[in-house]
N, C-alpha and C positions, 0 to 999 in steps of 0.2 A: 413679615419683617422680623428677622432675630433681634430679641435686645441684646444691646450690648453698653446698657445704662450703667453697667459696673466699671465700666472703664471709662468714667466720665471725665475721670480729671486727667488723664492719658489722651481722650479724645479733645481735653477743651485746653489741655498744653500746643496739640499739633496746629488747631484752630486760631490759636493767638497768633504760631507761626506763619499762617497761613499768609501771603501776600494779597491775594485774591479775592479772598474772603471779606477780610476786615476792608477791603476799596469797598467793597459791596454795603457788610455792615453797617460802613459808615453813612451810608446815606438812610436809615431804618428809621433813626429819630427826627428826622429832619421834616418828615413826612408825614409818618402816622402822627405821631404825636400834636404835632401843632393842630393837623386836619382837624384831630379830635376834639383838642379845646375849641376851636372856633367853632365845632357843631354844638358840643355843650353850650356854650356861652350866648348862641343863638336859641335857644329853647330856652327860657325862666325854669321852665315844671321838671325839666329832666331827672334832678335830683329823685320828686317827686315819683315820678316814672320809675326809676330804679327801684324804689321800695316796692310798687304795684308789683313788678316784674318779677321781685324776690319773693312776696307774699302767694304771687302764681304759682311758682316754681313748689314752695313752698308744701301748700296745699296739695297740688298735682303728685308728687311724692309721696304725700302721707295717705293719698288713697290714688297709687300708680296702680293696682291690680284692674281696679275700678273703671278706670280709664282707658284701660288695655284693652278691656274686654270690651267698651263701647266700641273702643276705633274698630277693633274686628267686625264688632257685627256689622257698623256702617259702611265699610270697606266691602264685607261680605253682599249688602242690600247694592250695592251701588256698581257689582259684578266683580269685583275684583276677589284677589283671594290672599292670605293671612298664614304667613309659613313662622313657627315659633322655632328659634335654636337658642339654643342652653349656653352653646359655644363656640370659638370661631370654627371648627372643623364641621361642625355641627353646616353653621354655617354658610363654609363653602359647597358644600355637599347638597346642599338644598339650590342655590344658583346654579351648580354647573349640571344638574337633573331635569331644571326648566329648560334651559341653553339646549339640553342633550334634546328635550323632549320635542324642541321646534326644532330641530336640527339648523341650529346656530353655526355660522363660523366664524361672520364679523360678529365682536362685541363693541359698542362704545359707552366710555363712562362719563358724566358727569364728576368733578371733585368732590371727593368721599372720604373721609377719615376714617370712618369707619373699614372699608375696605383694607385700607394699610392695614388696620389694626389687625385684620382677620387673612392678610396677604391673598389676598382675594386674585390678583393680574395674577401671580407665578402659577395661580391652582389650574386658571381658566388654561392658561397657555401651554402646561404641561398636557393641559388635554385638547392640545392642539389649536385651539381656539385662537384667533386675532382678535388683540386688547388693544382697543387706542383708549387714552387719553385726551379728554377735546378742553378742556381746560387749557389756557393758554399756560399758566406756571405749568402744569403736570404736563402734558404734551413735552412741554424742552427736557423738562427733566425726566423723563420718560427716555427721550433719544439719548437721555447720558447714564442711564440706569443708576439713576438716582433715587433719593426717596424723598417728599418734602422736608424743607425745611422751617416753614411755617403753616400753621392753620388757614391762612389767609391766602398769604402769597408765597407759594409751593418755592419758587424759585428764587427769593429774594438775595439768595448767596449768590447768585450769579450777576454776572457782570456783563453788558451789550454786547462786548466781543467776545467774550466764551458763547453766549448765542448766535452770533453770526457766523462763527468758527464750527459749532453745530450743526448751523441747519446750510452749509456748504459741503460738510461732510456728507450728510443725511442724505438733500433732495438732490441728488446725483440729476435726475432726470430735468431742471432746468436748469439757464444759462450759468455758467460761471464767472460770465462778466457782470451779473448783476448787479445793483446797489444795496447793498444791506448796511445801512452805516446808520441810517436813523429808522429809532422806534417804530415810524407806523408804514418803514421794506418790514420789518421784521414781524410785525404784526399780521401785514397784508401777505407774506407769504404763508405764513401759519393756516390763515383762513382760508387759501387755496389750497392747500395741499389736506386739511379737515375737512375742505367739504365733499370732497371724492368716499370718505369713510361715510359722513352719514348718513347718503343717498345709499351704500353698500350694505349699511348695518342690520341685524336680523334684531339682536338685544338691544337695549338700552340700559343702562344701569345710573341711577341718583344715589347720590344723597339725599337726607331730608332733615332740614333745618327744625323743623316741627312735623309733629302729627296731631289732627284734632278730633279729639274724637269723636265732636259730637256730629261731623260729617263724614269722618274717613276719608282725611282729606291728609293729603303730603304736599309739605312746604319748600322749596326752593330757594337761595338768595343768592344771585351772579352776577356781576355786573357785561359779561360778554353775550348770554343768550345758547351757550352751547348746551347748557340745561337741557333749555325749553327744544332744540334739536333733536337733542339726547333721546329725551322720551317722546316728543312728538312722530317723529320720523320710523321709528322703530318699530315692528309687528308687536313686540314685544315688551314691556315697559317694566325694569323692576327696580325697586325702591330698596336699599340694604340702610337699616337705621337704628341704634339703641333703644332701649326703651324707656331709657327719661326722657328721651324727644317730644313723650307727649303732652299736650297743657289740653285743657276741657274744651273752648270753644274757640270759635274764628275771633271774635271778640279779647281774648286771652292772647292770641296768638298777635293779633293788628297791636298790645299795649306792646308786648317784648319786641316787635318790630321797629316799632319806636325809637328804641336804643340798641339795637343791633347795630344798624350802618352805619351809626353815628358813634359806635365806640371802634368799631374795624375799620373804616376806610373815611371816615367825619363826613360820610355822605347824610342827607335827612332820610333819603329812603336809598337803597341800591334802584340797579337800571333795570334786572328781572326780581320780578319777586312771583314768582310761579304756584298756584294752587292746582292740585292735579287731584281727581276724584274718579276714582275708578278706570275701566279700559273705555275707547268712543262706543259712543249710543246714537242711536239711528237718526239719520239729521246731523249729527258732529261735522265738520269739514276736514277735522285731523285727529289724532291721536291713534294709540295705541288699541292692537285689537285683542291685548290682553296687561292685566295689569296686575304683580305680585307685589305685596310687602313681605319682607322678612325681615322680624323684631329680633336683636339681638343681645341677650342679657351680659353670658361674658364677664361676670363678675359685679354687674350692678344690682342687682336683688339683695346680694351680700351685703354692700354699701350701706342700705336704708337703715338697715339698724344698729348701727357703727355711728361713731363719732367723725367719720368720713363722711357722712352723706351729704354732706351743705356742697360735696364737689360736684353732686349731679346735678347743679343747676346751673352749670357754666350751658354757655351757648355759642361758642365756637369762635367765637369774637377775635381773638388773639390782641386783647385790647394790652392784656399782664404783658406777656412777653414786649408788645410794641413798646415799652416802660422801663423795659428790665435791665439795668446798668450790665446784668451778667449776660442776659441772651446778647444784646450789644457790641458783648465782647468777644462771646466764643460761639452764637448762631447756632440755629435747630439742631445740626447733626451731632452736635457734641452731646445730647442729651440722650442719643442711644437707641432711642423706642420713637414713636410714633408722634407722641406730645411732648412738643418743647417746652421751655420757658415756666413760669409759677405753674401754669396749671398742670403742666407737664410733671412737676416735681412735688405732685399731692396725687394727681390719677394715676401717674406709672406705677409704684411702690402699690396703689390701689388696687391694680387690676392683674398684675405681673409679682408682688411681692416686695417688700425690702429687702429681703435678701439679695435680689437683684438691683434693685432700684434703691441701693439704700442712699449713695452719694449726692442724688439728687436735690434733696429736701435740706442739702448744706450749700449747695449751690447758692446760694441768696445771700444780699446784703441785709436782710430785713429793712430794706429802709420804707418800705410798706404804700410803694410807688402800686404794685399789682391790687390792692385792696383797693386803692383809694380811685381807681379807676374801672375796675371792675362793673358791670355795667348789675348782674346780678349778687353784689355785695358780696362775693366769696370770699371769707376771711383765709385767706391763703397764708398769710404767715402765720396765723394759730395751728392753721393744720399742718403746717409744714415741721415746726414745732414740736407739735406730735408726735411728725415719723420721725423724726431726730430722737424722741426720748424712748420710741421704739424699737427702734434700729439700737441705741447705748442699751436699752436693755437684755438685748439679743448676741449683745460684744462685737457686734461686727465693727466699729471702728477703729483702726491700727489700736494700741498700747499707748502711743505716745499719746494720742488725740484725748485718747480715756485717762489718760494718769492726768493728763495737763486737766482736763474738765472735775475732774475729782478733785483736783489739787485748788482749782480758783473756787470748787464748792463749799471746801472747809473754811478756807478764809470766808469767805463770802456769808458763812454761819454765823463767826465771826469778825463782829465788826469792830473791835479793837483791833484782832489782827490785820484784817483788809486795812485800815487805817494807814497802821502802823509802815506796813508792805507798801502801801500808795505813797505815803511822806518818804521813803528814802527811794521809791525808785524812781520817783518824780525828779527832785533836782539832781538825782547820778544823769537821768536820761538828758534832761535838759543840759548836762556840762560837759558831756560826751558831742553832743550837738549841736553845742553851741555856734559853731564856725559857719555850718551852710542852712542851719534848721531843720534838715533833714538826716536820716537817714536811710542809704544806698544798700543797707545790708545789715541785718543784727540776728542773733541766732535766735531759735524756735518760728521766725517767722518767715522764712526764705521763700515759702507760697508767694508770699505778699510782696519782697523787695525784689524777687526774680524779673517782678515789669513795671513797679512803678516803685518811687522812692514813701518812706513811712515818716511822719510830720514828728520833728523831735518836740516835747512837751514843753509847754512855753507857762509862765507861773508859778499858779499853786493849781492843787486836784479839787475837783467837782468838791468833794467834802469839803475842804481847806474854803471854798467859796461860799457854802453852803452856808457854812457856821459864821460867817465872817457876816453876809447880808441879814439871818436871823438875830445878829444881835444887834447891826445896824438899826433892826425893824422893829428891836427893842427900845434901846434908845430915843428914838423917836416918837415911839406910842407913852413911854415913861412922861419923854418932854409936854408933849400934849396934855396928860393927864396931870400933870402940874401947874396947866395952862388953865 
């Protein structure tokens, strides 16, 4: 996938427009969010949980080589085998030389982020190979030559009839009088027209939610089962995964599951949560008669000893964005690259540059909805923060944005001048405003009154309040102490 993160605010102008989209968006909060409180709110310990799960992460990090090298050798004891790429070419190169080596034509994938990130389907299909998608989000959006829109749910921009409108186009070869009007035609078609692929399929290809080492063991989490097809079914079984995915033991792996399903979908556990060890051994009923990991760095090694690193503990959750007033509003694709939403706008910039990625990390209200939900405590507006004063360092943001930042710095040095500047632009604002409370339009801010109106200033300023309750709290301590 090319980024195209620099064009963000171009991409999330068209996206406001979008009629489509935002029918769609709108139902985003309605959903994750509640699910999620109510699984929280059903656990007492969760809190608790969350610390375990950062303390994991934690560790696992500060001795990743360590753990690297167990998962190989267990992978290795276990029959499988252990392909290392530096980068995504790297990568691809190593998948599509297994592929070549079984002489592969069907491929099918499990949902993989990693894959996007590495454009994994254009490489395989270029070299001729059939890519399906068995993921219900990625499958539709596969027929629209699309790219997700969320970590979670691939398709969430779309709307029932843009999907039924697809998969009439699509499955030519059944009836055209059919019913596709509710969820589970649409569903039950899907599962017809997937299961012809993975009785055909030669590869399989996962994701992997975790790796542990102390088994060589690769983790799963789906709620549909096409996973556990994925690689069951397949001659072939291969696992494409970064390599902070790893945590030390199955033990480790059962606490971050914990609060996995219950930060992404407010389930207490998902419907698959799949352990796979190795290719089948003598006696198995099913699996794979050969089993590849390929660990993919791609820019995280870099990370650990960066002021970036607390981002390698995210765990795919898409709990930030499900929160995110701005994903909300302008959806995955305005983000450019592969990861949406807060985490989206700490690991792009991470893995691709600021230079590229610089718009991102301004994308946010900071109102610190992503933190406080985050399941591995990722302080995402600290880092975000960062690349903001990384990116001003580098001059990439227009003139105007830098003189205006440089301009509220000097005040801001000074606080007689900030003062000063607050007391008269307060009640001009407030007089100019006075008739509807709002205003529809004022200059420097036109971002902001283009879609919604900007609250005209009612009182006095935060200071003016400030001083006024401290000496209230004066007075009162005075009166007492006379008492």
């Amino acid at each position: 996938m090319k980024p195209n993160s620099h064009n963000f605010k171009l991409n999330a102008r068209h996206a406001l427009d979008d009629k489509q989209l935002q029918r769609a968006l709108a139902k985003v909060p309605g959903g994750f969010v509640s699910k999620r409180a109510d699984a929280r709110a059903a656990l007492p310990e969760f809190d608790a949980l969350r610390d375990k799960a950062r303390d994991i992460k934690n560790h696992t990090l500060e001795h990743l080589d360590l753990y690297l090298e167990e998962f190989e050798r267990k992978v290795t004891e276990a029959g499988g085998i252990v392909h290392w790429a530096s980068d995504a070419a790297e990568a691809r190169a190593i998948i599509l030389d297994i592929c070549v080596m079984v002489d592969a034509r069907v491929v099918t994938k499990g949902k993989s982020m990693i894959s996007e990130e590495i454009a994994l389907n254009d490489h395989l299909e270029a070299a001729d190979l059939k890519v399906v998608e068995t993921d219900l989000g990625e499958y539709i959006i596969q027929l629209r030559g699309e790219t997700p829109s969320h970590i979670i749910a691939p398709a969430v921009h779309l709307n029932k009839d843009q999907v039924e409108e697809d998969f009439r186009r699509v499955h030519t070869n059944l009836s055209p009088d059919r019913q596709l009007q509710e969820p589970e035609q649409l569903v039950g078609e899907a599962r017809e027209m997937l299961r012809e692929q993975f009785i055909a399929t030669d590869v399989g290809i996962t994701g992997a939610n975790f790796l542990i080492a102390e088994t060589g063991t690769s983790v799963i989490v789906t709620n549909e089962g096409n996973g556990d097809l994925t690689q069951n079914l397949a001659k072939t079984h291969i696992v494409i995964a970064s390599i902070e995915k790893a945590v030390p033991t199955l033990e480790d792996a059962a606490a971050i599951l914990r609060v996995l399903a219950r930060s992404a979908t407010g389930q207490e556990f998902s419907t698959y949560t799949t352990f796979s060890t190795g290719p089948r051994r003598p006696g198995d009923p099913d699996g794979p008669e050969a089993y590849h990991v390929v660990l993919l760095d791609n820019g995280r090694a870099e990370l650990l000893g960066t002021e970036f690193k607390e981002v390698l503990r995210c765990i795919r959750c898409g709990a930030c964005m499900n929160h995110c007033p701005v994903y909300h509003s302008v959806g995955g694709h305005a983000y450019g690259w592969v990861y949406p939403g807060p985490i989206g706008s700490v690991l792009t910039p991470s893995l691709i540059g600021v230079d590229e990625a610089g718009p991102l990390p301004n994308a946010s209200t900071f109102c610190g909805r992503c933190e406080d939900v985050c399941p591995m405590r990722i302080p995402l507006p600290k880092l975000m923060r960062r690349w903001r004063a990384r990116e001003f360092d580098k001059g990439n943001p227009p003139a105007k944005q830098r003189f205006a930042l440089k301009a509220w710095a000097f005040a801001a040095r000074r606080p007689w001048l900030y003062r000063m500047g607050a007391g008269l632009a307060m009640p001009l604002m407030a007089w100019r405003g006075r008739s509807a409370g709002r205003f529809s339009s004022l200059p420097f801010v036109d971002g902001w009154t283009a879609h919604r109106d900007f609250p005209a200033p009612q009182g006095r300023t935060f200071q003016q309040k400030w001083r006024a309750e401290k000496r209230k709290r004066s007075r009162v301590s005075q009166g007492r102490g006379k008492s």
